[in-house]
VEXDREN-2710 file (C-alpha; in Angstrom, 1 decimal):
% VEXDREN-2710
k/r/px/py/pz
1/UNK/9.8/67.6/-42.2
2/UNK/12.9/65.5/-42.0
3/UNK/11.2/62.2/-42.3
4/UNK/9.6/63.8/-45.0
5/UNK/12.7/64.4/-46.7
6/UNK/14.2/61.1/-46.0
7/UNK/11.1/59.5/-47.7
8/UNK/11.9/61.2/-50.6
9/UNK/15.4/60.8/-50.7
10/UNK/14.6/57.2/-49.8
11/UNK/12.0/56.8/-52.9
12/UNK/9.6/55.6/-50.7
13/UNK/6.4/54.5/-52.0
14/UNK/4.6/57.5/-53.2
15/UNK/1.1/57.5/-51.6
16/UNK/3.0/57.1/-48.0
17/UNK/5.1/60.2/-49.2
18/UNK/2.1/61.8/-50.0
19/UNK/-0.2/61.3/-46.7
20/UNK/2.9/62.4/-44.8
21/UNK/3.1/65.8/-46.9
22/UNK/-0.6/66.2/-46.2
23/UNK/0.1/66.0/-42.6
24/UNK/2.9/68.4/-42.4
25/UNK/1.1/70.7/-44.4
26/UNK/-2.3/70.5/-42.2
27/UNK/0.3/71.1/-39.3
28/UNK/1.7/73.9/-40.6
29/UNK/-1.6/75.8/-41.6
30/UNK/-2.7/75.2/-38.3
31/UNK/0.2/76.4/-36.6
32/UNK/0.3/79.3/-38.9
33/UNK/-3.1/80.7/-38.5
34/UNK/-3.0/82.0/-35.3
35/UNK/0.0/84.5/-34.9
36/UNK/-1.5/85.5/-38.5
37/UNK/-5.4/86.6/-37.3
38/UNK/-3.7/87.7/-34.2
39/UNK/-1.2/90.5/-36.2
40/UNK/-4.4/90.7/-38.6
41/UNK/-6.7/91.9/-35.9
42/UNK/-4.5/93.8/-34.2
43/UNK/-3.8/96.3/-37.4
44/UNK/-7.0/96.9/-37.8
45/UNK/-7.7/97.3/-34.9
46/UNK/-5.3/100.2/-35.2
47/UNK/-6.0/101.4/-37.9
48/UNK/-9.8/101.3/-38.9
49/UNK/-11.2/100.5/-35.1
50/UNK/-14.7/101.1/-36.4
51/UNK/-14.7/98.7/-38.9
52/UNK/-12.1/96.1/-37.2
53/UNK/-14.7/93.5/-36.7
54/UNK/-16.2/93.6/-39.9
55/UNK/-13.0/93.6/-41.9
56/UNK/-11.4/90.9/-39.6
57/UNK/-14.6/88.7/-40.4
58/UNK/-14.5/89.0/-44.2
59/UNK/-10.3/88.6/-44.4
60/UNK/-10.3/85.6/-42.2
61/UNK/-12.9/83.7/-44.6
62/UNK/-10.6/84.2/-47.0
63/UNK/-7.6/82.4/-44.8
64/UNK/-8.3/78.9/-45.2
END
């Protein structure tokens, strides 16, 4: 994220800015995914136990 910044505040060239922002967003969806279906399954697995598998299935597809 900092070398991001610094490009920026650099005014580096643009399409190097740009594959570096890709990057550190691809991270950070990756990163992010996990503890997120983790808490995800485990509320419904609290709360609807029945239908936890289902309902985690369907709400995932929608996580890209």
């Amino acid at each position: 994220m900092r070398e991001l910044q610094e490009m920026v505040e650099d005014d580096r060239f643009c399409p190097d800015i740009m594959v570096q922002f890709s990057a550190v967003h691809a991270a950070l969806r990756t990163v992010g995914r996990s503890p997120m279906r983790n808490q995800l399954k485990h509320c419904l697995t609290h709360g609807a136990p029945d239908q936890a598998d289902s309902i985690y299935d369907g709400l995932t597809e929608l996580i890209p």
